[in-house]
N, C-alpha and C positions, 0 to 999 in steps of 0.2 A: 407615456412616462419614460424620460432616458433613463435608459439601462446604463451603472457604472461599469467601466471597463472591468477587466477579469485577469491579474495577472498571472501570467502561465513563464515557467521555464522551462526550457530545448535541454535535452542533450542528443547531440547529435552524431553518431559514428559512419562508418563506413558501412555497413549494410541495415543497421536497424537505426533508430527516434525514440526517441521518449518524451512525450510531453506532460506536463502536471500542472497543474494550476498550487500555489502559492500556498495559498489559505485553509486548501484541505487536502490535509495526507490523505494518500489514498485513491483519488481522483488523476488515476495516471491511466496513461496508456501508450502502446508502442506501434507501430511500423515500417514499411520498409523504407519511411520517408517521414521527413516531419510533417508535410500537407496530411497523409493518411495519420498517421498519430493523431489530429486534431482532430482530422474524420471520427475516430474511434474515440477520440476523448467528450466531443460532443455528442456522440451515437449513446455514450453510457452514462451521461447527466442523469437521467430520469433513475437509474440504477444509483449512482451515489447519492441521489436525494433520500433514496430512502436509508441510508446509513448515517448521513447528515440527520434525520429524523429518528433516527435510533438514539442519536447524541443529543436530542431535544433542539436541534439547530435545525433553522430552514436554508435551503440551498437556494439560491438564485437561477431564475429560469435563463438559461446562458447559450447564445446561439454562436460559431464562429467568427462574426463580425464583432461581437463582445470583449474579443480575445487580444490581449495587450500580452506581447514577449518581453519581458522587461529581464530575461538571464538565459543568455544560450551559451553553453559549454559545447569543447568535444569530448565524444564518447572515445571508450577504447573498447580494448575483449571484450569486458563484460557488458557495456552496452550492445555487442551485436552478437554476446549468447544471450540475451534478451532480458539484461537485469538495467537497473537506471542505477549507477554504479556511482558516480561524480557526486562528490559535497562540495557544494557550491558557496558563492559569497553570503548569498540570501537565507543560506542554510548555516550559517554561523550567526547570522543575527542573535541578540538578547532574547531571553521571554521572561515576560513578567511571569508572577504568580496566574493573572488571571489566564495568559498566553496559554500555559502551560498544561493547567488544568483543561482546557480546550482540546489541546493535543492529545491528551491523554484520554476524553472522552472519545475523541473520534477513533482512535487505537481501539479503544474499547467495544465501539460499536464495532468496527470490520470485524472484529473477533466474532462478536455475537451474530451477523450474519453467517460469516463463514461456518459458524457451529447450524446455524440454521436453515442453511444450505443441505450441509452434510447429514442433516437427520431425515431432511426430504426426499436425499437421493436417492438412486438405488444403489444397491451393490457394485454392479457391473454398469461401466459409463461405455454409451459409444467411444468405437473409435476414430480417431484422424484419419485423416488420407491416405498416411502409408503405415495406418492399423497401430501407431503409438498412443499414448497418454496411459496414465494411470489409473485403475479405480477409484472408488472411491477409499475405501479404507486405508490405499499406500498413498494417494493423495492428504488425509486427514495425516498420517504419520509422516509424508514431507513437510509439511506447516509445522507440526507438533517441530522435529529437528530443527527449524530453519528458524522459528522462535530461541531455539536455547542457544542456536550459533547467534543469533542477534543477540541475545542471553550477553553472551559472554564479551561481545561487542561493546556495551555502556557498562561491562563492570561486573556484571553478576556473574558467581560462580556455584549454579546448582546443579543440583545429577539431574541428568537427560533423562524426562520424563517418558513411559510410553504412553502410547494413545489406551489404553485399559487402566489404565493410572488418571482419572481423571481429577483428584484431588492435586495430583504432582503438577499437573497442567495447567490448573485457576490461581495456584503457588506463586509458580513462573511467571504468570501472567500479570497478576498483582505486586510481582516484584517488580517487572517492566516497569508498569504503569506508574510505580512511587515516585521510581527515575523518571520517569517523561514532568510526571508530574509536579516535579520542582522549578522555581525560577533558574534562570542559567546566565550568564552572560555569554553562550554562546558557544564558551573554549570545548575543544574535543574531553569527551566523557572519558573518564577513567585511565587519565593520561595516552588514550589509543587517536584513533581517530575518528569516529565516527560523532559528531553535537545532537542534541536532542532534537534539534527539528530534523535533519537526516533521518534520524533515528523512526520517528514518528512518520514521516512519509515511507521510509523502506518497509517497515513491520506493517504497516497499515495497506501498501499496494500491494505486497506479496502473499498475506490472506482473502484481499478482495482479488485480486487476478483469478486464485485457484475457486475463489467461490463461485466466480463467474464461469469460468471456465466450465465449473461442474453442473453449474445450471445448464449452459450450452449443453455439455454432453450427455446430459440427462432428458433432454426431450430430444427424442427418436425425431422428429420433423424440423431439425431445427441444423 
Protein backbone atom coordinates (compact mmCIF):
# COMPACT_ATOMS: atom_id res chain seq x y z
CA UNK A 1 0.00 0.00 0.00
CA UNK A 2 1.78 3.62 -0.90
CA UNK A 3 2.47 5.51 1.99
CA UNK A 4 1.31 9.45 1.53
CA UNK A 5 4.22 11.67 1.82
CA UNK A 6 4.64 13.46 5.37
CA UNK A 7 5.08 17.06 5.34
CA UNK A 8 7.88 18.21 7.64
CA UNK A 9 9.47 21.83 8.24
CA UNK A 10 13.54 22.76 8.72
CA UNK A 11 14.70 25.31 10.72
CA UNK A 12 17.96 25.34 10.31
CA UNK A 13 20.83 27.49 12.16
CA UNK A 14 24.35 27.31 12.57
CA UNK A 15 24.99 24.65 15.11
CA UNK A 16 21.59 22.99 15.80
CA UNK A 17 18.14 21.66 13.24
CA UNK A 18 14.91 21.31 14.12
CA UNK A 19 12.69 19.27 12.28
CA UNK A 20 8.78 18.75 12.82
CA UNK A 21 6.28 17.28 10.73
CA UNK A 22 3.27 19.68 9.76
CA UNK A 23 0.30 17.94 11.11
CA UNK A 24 1.23 17.13 14.58
CA UNK A 25 2.57 19.62 17.14
CA UNK A 26 4.69 18.01 19.14
CA UNK A 27 6.44 15.59 16.74
CA UNK A 28 9.80 17.59 16.73
CA UNK A 29 13.08 16.99 17.20
CA UNK A 30 16.62 18.54 17.00
CA UNK A 31 20.30 18.03 16.02
CA UNK A 32 23.54 19.00 15.20
CA UNK A 33 22.19 18.72 11.65
CA UNK A 34 19.00 18.48 9.78
CA UNK A 35 19.96 14.60 8.50
CA UNK A 36 20.31 13.79 12.45
CA UNK A 37 17.14 15.77 13.30
CA UNK A 38 15.19 13.37 10.97
CA UNK A 39 17.25 10.58 12.54
CA UNK A 40 15.78 11.49 15.74
CA UNK A 41 12.52 12.65 14.45
CA UNK A 42 11.81 9.17 12.97
CA UNK A 43 13.75 7.34 15.96
CA UNK A 44 10.59 8.92 18.31
CA UNK A 45 7.54 7.97 15.81
CA UNK A 46 6.53 5.00 17.87
CA UNK A 47 6.83 7.62 20.97
CA UNK A 48 4.46 10.27 19.44
CA UNK A 49 2.04 7.64 18.30
CA UNK A 50 1.26 6.96 21.56
CA UNK A 51 0.35 10.71 22.35
CA UNK A 52 -1.39 10.90 18.80
CA UNK A 53 -3.51 7.87 20.78
CA UNK A 54 -4.01 9.81 23.77
CA UNK A 55 -5.81 12.44 21.45
CA UNK A 56 -7.85 9.45 19.88
CA UNK A 57 -5.90 9.93 16.62
CA UNK A 58 -3.84 7.22 14.96
CA UNK A 59 -0.36 8.23 13.76
CA UNK A 60 0.92 7.08 10.45
CA UNK A 61 3.54 4.37 10.41
CA UNK A 62 6.36 6.99 8.76
CA UNK A 63 9.75 6.00 7.68
CA UNK A 64 12.43 8.73 6.31
CA UNK A 65 11.76 8.07 2.84
CA UNK A 66 8.06 9.23 3.75
CA UNK A 67 9.42 12.67 4.48
CA UNK A 68 8.40 15.54 2.02
CA UNK A 69 10.30 19.32 3.30
CA UNK A 70 7.76 21.40 2.08
CA UNK A 71 9.24 24.89 4.69
CA UNK A 72 12.80 25.22 5.49
CA UNK A 73 13.66 28.56 7.36
CA UNK A 74 16.88 29.89 9.08
CA UNK A 75 17.36 29.49 12.53
CA UNK A 76 19.04 32.00 14.87
CA UNK A 77 20.11 32.10 18.84
CA UNK A 78 17.46 30.47 19.85
CA UNK A 79 17.51 27.60 17.39
CA UNK A 80 21.12 26.75 18.36
CA UNK A 81 20.25 27.16 22.39
CA UNK A 82 17.96 24.36 21.17
CA UNK A 83 14.40 25.87 21.08
CA UNK A 84 12.63 25.73 17.25
CA UNK A 85 12.21 29.43 17.64
CA UNK A 86 10.86 30.71 13.77
CA UNK A 87 6.99 31.08 12.87
CA UNK A 88 6.77 30.28 9.72
CA UNK A 89 4.37 30.72 6.59
CA UNK A 90 2.77 27.41 7.25
CA UNK A 91 2.30 28.44 10.82
CA UNK A 92 0.15 31.47 9.85
CA UNK A 93 -2.11 29.28 7.85
CA UNK A 94 -6.18 29.61 8.90
CA UNK A 95 -7.75 26.70 11.13
CA UNK A 96 -11.09 26.00 10.94
CA UNK A 97 -13.14 25.07 14.03
CA UNK A 98 -12.55 21.46 13.34
CA UNK A 99 -8.38 22.40 12.69
CA UNK A 100 -8.46 23.65 15.90
CA UNK A 101 -10.11 21.63 18.12
CA UNK A 102 -7.32 18.91 16.72
CA UNK A 103 -4.58 21.14 18.07
CA UNK A 104 -5.86 21.60 21.13
CA UNK A 105 -6.35 17.94 21.73
CA UNK A 106 -2.98 17.04 20.83
CA UNK A 107 -1.65 20.05 23.34
CA UNK A 108 -3.69 18.28 25.56
CA UNK A 109 -2.51 14.99 25.22
CA UNK A 110 1.62 15.88 25.53
CA UNK A 111 0.32 17.50 28.72
CA UNK A 112 -1.18 14.19 29.95
CA UNK A 113 1.91 12.31 29.03
CA UNK A 114 4.33 14.65 30.49
CA UNK A 115 2.26 14.45 33.81
CA UNK A 116 2.43 10.68 33.31
CA UNK A 117 5.84 10.59 32.89
CA UNK A 118 6.52 12.64 35.96
CA UNK A 119 4.45 10.31 38.24
CA UNK A 120 6.53 7.32 37.03
CA UNK A 121 9.79 8.97 37.55
CA UNK A 122 11.83 8.96 40.28
CA UNK A 123 13.06 11.81 42.23
CA UNK A 124 16.56 11.84 41.20
CA UNK A 125 17.16 11.63 37.29
CA UNK A 126 20.57 10.34 35.91
CA UNK A 127 22.86 12.63 34.92
CA UNK A 128 24.44 13.82 31.44
CA UNK A 129 27.88 13.63 30.53
CA UNK A 130 29.17 16.62 32.31
CA UNK A 131 26.72 15.71 35.38
CA UNK A 132 23.74 18.41 34.14
CA UNK A 133 20.08 18.21 33.76
CA UNK A 134 17.48 18.52 36.23
CA UNK A 135 15.37 16.45 38.40
CA UNK A 136 12.59 15.56 38.22
CA UNK A 137 10.64 17.97 40.49
CA UNK A 138 12.80 21.25 38.93
CA UNK A 139 12.01 19.64 35.63
CA UNK A 140 7.94 19.38 36.33
CA UNK A 141 8.43 23.29 37.78
CA UNK A 142 10.47 24.24 34.34
CA UNK A 143 7.17 23.08 32.28
CA UNK A 144 4.90 24.36 34.92
CA UNK A 145 6.91 28.38 34.20
CA UNK A 146 7.41 27.90 30.58
CA UNK A 147 3.65 27.10 30.20
CA UNK A 148 2.66 30.49 31.76
CA UNK A 149 5.55 32.48 29.69
CA UNK A 150 3.52 30.72 26.63
CA UNK A 151 0.61 31.80 29.01
CA UNK A 152 1.34 35.23 28.31
CA UNK A 153 2.46 34.68 24.73
CA UNK A 154 -1.46 34.16 23.08
CA UNK A 155 -2.83 36.69 25.57
CA UNK A 156 -3.41 35.25 28.86
CA UNK A 157 -2.71 37.07 31.90
CA UNK A 158 -2.74 34.50 35.07
CA UNK A 159 -0.46 34.21 38.34
CA UNK A 160 2.31 31.92 37.85
CA UNK A 161 1.11 28.77 39.09
CA UNK A 162 3.39 26.45 41.48
CA UNK A 163 3.87 22.97 40.87
CA UNK A 164 1.94 22.22 44.66
CA UNK A 165 -0.68 24.31 43.20
CA UNK A 166 -2.19 21.76 41.06
CA UNK A 167 -5.67 23.24 40.61
CA UNK A 168 -3.68 26.82 39.34
CA UNK A 169 -2.04 24.42 36.72
CA UNK A 170 -5.34 22.53 35.05
CA UNK A 171 -6.49 26.63 35.13
CA UNK A 172 -3.79 27.67 33.00
CA UNK A 173 -4.06 24.79 31.00
CA UNK A 174 -7.69 25.09 30.11
CA UNK A 175 -7.18 28.58 29.49
CA UNK A 176 -4.44 27.70 26.87
CA UNK A 177 -6.47 25.24 25.41
CA UNK A 178 -9.81 27.70 24.66
CA UNK A 179 -7.22 29.67 22.71
CA UNK A 180 -5.85 27.05 20.59
CA UNK A 181 -9.02 25.92 20.58
CA UNK A 182 -10.78 28.55 18.33
CA UNK A 183 -10.89 29.08 14.67
CA UNK A 184 -8.18 31.64 13.49
CA UNK A 185 -7.46 33.01 10.41
CA UNK A 186 -3.99 32.71 11.21
CA UNK A 187 -3.08 36.67 12.37
CA UNK A 188 -0.59 36.67 15.46
CA UNK A 189 -2.70 36.18 18.83
CA UNK A 190 -3.26 38.84 21.09
CA UNK A 191 -1.66 41.57 18.88
CA UNK A 192 1.95 39.84 19.80
CA UNK A 193 3.38 37.41 17.68
CA UNK A 194 3.19 34.28 18.31
CA UNK A 195 -0.47 32.39 15.78
CA UNK A 196 -2.04 29.45 17.18
CA UNK A 197 -0.59 26.73 15.13
CA UNK A 198 3.05 28.12 16.41
CA UNK A 199 1.44 28.21 19.49
CA UNK A 200 0.21 24.48 19.47
CA UNK A 201 3.54 22.98 18.06
CA UNK A 202 5.93 25.06 20.69
CA UNK A 203 3.67 24.16 24.11
CA UNK A 204 3.21 20.84 22.64
CA UNK A 205 7.24 20.01 21.78
CA UNK A 206 8.54 21.59 24.99
CA UNK A 207 6.32 19.24 27.33
CA UNK A 208 7.06 16.23 25.14
CA UNK A 209 11.01 17.02 24.83
CA UNK A 210 11.14 17.08 28.87
CA UNK A 211 8.90 13.96 29.05
CA UNK A 212 11.18 12.34 26.93
CA UNK A 213 14.09 13.33 28.23
CA UNK A 214 12.98 12.07 31.75
CA UNK A 215 12.14 8.89 30.60
CA UNK A 216 15.72 8.63 29.23
CA UNK A 217 17.06 9.81 32.35
CA UNK A 218 15.06 7.69 34.48
CA UNK A 219 16.28 4.20 33.36
CA UNK A 220 19.81 3.80 34.72
CA UNK A 221 20.62 1.47 31.34
CA UNK A 222 19.70 3.74 28.98
Amino acid sequence: MHQERVEIGEEVGAKKAFVWVIDWPGWCRGGKDTARAIDALIEHGPRYAIVAHEAGLELPDVSAHDLDAVESVGGGGGTDFGVPSVITDLDRRPTTAAEADRLAMLVEAAWTIFDRVAAGAPAELRKGPRGGGRDRDKMIGHVIEADDAYAREIGLRLPTPSRADRAAVEAERAAILDVLGRSSDGSPLADRKWTPRYAARRIAWHALDHAWEMEDRADPTA
